[in-house]
N, C-alpha and C positions, 0 to 999 in steps of 0.2 A: 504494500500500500504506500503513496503518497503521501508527504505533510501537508496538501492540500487538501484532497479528496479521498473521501474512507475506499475508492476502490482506482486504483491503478489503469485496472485493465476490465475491460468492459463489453460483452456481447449482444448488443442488440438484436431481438429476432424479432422482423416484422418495421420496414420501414413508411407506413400510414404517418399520420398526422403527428400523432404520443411518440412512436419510432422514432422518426426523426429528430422532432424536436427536442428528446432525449439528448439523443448524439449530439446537437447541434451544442446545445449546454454545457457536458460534458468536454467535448471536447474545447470549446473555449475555456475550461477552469483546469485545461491540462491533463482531461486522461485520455487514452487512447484506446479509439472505439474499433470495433467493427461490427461490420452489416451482414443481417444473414435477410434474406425475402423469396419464397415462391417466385415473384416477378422479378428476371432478372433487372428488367429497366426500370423498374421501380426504387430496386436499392441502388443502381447505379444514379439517378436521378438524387436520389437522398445523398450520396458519396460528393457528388458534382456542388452539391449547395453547401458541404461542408462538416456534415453529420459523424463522417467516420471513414472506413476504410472497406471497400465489397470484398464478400469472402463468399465464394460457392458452397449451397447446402451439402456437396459430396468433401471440400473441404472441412467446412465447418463440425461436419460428424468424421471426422478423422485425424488430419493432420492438424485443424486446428484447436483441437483439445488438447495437442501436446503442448502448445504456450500455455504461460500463466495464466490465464484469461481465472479471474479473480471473482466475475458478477456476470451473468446471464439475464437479461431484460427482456422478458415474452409481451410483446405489444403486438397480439396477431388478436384478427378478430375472435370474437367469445364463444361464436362456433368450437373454433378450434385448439383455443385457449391452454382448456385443461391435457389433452394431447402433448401440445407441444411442451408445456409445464415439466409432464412425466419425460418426452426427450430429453429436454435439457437436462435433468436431473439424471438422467442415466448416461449421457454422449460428454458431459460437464463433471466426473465425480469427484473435484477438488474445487468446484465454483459452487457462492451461494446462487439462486435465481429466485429473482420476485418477477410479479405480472403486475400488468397495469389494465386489467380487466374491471370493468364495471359490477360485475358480481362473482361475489366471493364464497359463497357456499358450494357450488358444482367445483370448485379446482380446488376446497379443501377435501372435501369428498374422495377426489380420484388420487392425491397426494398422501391422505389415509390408510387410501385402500395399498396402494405401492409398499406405505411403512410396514405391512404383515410382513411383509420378506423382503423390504429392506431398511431395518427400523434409520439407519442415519438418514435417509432424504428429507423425515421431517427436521430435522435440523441445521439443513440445509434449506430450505424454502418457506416464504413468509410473503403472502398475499400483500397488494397495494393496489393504492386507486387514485389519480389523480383527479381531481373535480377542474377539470380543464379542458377545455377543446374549444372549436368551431364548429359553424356549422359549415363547414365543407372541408372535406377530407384529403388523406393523400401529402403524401414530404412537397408539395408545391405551394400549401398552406402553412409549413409547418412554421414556427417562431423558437428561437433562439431565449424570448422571455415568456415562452408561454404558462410557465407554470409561476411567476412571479406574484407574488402575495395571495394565490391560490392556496386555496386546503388540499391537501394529500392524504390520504389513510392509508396507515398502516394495521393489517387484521392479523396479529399473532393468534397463536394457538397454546396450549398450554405447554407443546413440547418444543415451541420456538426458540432456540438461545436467545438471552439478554444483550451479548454481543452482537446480535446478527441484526437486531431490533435498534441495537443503537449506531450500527453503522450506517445500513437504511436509510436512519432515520437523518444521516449528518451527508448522505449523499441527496436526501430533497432538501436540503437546505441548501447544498449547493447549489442547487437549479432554483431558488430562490422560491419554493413552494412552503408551507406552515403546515409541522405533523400533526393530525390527529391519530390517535391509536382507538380503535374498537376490537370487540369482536366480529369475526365472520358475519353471524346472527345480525347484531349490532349493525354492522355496515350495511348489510341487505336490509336490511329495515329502515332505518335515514334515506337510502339511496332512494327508494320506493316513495318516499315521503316527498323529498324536496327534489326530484330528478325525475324518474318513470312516471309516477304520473303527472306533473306537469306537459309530459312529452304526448299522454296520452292526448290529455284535455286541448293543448294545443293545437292536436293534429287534428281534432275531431271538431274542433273552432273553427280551424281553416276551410274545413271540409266544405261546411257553411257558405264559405263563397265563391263555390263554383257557380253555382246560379245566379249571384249577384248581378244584377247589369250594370254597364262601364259607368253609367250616372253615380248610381251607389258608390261603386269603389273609387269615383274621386274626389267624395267627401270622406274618405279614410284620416284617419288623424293617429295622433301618436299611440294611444292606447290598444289599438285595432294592430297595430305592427308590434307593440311589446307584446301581447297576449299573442301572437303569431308564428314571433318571428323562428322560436325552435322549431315550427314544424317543417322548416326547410329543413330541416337535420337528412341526415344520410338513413334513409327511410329501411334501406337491407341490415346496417347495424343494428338499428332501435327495435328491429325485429328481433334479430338475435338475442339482443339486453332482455327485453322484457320477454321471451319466452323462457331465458333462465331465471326470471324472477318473477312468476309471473303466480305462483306460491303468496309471494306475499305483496303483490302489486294487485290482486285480486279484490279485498278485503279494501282496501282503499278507493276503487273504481265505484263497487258498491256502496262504501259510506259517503261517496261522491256524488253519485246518481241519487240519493234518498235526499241529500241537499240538494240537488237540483227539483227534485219534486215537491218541499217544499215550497218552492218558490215559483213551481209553475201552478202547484195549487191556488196558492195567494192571487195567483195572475189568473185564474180561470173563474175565483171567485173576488172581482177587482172592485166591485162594487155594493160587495157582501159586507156586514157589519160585522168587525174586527180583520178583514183582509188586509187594511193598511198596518196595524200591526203587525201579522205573520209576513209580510213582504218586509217590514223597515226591519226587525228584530234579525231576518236570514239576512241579511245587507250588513247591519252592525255584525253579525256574526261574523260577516268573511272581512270589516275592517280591523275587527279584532287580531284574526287570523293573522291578517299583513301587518299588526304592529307587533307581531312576535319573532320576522323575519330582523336576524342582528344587521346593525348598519355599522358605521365607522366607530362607534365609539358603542356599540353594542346596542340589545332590543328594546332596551327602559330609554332610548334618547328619543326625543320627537322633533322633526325638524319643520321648517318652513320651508313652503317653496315660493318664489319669485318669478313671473313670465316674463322676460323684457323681450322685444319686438326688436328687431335688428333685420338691415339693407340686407338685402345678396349681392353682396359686392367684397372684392377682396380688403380684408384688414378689418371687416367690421368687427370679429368677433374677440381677434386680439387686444382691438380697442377695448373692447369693452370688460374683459379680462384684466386687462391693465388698470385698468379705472377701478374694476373690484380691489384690486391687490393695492391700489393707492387708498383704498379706506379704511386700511387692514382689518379686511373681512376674510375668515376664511371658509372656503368653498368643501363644501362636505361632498357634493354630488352635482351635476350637471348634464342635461341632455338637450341636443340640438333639434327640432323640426322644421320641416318645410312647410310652407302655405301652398297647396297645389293652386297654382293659377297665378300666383301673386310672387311680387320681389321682395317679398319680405320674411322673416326667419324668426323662430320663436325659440328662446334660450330659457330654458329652466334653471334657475338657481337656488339649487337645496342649502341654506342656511341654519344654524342655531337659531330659536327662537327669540333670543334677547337683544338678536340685531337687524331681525327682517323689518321693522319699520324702519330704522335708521338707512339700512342700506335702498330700500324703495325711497327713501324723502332725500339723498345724496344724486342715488341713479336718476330721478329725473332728474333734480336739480342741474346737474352734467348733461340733459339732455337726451336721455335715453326716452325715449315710451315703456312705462312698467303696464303689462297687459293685465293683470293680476297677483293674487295671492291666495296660497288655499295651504291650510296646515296638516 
């Protein structure tokens, strides 16, 4: 090993989006990668942007297990995840290997079953996950900061070494990612919660507007593309995701659909006595819900937000950035929109609540239009 990085030498298997952007990491903090991929132009593509070094899978199960190679990185779809987990562990028998798969109970499972007859693999392998990606795939996306102030999990098991757990843990630190540790269980159950079904409900929102006509959809606004925009996700993976999870992604679709019917009840009986209760109460339920997502400073902060209306023109929004940071205000969050049809730009600015009237009676004073405030 390194005094920089707890692992030297490094095998990435599987050069997609996580693949790469590995290497790419890696390798900028000085350890020295290689690529293993089905496609060969795939890891060659990954190799070309900087990721590591291409090694043929007929190498890679032979001659190159003779080097030190120190860490095995399974970033191959979840299909075939657990598979390749069990190669590495037996083609690798002096490397640890973790995975960067979305679900973790199918690859402890098959890791388990291998410990019968060969108990050292489990102490050699320890499931991971980074809560990072795009929504489009493939090392031609990949980023070099993609895992930067992202959460990582780490899913030991009981027979996991402490060593193996802490090294792990100081190589996502290098890629500038923040560990959490769960269990297996643990991790499938948050993922489900704050990832799969989001993915579902998204996709099944979009679904929604195929029939929409072009009128419709060009009154779209910012909320209609946040609630959207993952269902462009790579639609074959989130297949594979949610059929390994799909156990406990189940029970949430259903507590999901029973909240939707309370509030289509409400809506069927809209002019019924007590209806505007059971509709306002399902509404305060799901603002509830969103004030428990943690922000910058965690889920007990409550912020303001700011709409200032800004040209489409270049330098408007720098200016206006600038001007923030001249009233020293600091900017917790920020989001851009477009006005369809119109040259003008609508800038949200997430605030502390103890400075959003100061900063709206500053901003226009400097001449900005403030379009609103909503907390």
């Amino acid at each position: 090993m390194s005094d920089t990085v707890a692992f030297s030498r490094v095998h990435i298997v599987g050069t997609g989006l996580l693949g790469t952007s590995i290497g790419l990491g890696l390798v900028n903090a000085g350890t020295t990668v290689t690529l293993e991929d089905q496609s060969p132009s795939r890891a060659a593509l990954a190799a070309e942007y900087g990721a590591g070094t291409v090694v043929t899978p007929s190498v890679a199960h032979a001659e190159h297990r003779s080097v030190d190679v120190e860490l095995v990185v399974v970033a191959t779809p979840p299909d075939v995840t657990p598979d390749t987990v069990l190669a590495a562990l037996q083609a690798y028998p002096q490397a640890a290997v973790i995975d960067v798969a979305s679900v973790k109970g199918m690859i402890v499972e098959r890791v388990a079953a291998l410990s019968e007859s060969d108990p050292g693999v489990a102490k050699r392998f320890v499931g991971t996950h980074p809560m990072a990606g795009r929504e489009r795939g493939g090392p031609t996306n990949a980023r070099v900061d993609l895992f930067t102030g992202r959460p990582w999990v780490i899913t030991p098991v009981p027979e996991t070494p402490g060593e193996l757990v802490a090294a792990v843990a100081s190589l996502i630190r290098t890629l500038g990612a923040t560990v959490h540790t769960m269990s297996p269980d643990e991790h499938d159950q948050a993922v489900a919660v704050v990832s799969h079904l989001p993915q579902l409900v998204s996709s099944a929102l979009a679904h929604q507007l195929e029939g929409a006509s072009v009128d419709a959809l060009a009154l779209s606004g910012q909320g209609l593309r946040d609630m959207t925009r993952i269902a462009a996700g790579d639609h074959e993976l989130w297949s594979q995701i949610l059929r390994h999870n799909a156990h406990t992604v189940l029970p949430l679709l259903t507590q999901f659909r029973q909240g939707v019917q309370v509030l289509e009840d409400a809506l069927q009986a809209a002019w019924s006595e007590g209806s505007t209760r059971s509709l306002a109460e399902g509404l305060h339920a799901g603002a509830r819900g969103a004030g428990q997502i943690p922000g910058k400073h965690g889920g007990s902060s409550r912020f303001a937000t700011l709409v200032v209306v800004i040209d489409d023109r270049p330098g408007q929004l720098a200016t206006l950035l600038a001007d923030v940071g001249a009233l020293e205000v600091n900017l917790e969050d920020m989001s851009l929109e477009h006005s369809p049809g119109a040259p003008v730009g609508f800038v949200e600015l997430s605030v502390t609540q103890d400075v959003v009237e100061r900063l709206a009676a500053d901003l226009s004073a400097r001449g900005w239009p403030v379009a609103g405030e909503s907390q």
